[in-house]
N, C-alpha and C positions, 0 to 999 in steps of 0.2 A: 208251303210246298215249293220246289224250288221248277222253275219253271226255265227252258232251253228252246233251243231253235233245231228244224229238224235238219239240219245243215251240221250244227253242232253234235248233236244226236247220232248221227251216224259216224262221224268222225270218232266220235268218244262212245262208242257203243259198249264197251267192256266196261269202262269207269260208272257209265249209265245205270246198268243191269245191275253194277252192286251197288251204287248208290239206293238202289230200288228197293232191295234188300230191306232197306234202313227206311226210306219212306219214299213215297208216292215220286212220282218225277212227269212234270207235263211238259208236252212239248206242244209249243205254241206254231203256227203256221202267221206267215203274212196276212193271210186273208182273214185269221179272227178262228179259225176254224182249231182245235186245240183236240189231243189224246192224254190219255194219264197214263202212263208203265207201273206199277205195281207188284211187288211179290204175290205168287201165289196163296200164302200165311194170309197177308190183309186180305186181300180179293174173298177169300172165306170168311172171314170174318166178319166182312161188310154183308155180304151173303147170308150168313149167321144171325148177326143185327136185325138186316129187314126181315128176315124171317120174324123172327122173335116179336118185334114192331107191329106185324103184321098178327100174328096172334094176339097180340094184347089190345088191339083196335077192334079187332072182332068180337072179344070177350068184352069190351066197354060197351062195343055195339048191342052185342046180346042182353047184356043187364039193362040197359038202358031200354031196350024193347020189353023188358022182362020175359026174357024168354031162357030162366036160370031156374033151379033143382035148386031148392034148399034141403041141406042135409043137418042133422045137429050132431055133435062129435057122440060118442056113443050109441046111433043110433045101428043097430045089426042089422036093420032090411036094407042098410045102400051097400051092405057089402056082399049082397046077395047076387047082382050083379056079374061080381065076380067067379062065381061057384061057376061047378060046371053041371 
């Protein structure tokens, strides 16, 4: 990740923004203290990720408690469910 000063940052604001485009861009502070610019596309994406992350932690969770509906492939009562 290419990382910038927020000195730089503002001077080069247009170069920044499309560099972002392309990937992430952080801008570092003297004090330690740092922001990341990102295109909207990734920012979703990342968003996307944890989402997704975040269900599959919960369904390990769940199995693991056994707290899971065994179905066997042909069976018609789990698709009843669905009826109205």
């Amino acid at each position: 990740m290419k990382s910038t000063s927020p000195r730089s940052f503002r001077a080069n604001l247009k170069d920044y923004m499309n560099m972002a485009e392309i990937k992430p861009i952080r801008i570092q502070k003297r004090e330690g203290n740092a922001c990341v610019l990102m295109s909207e596309e990734y920012y979703e994406g990342l968003l996307r990720e944890i989402t997704s992350l975040q269900k599959s932690l919960l369904s390990a969770n769940q199995a693991v408690k056994g707290e899971v509906t065994e179905y066997k492939l042909n069976d018609k009562d789990r698709l009843k469910r669905f009826s109205k």
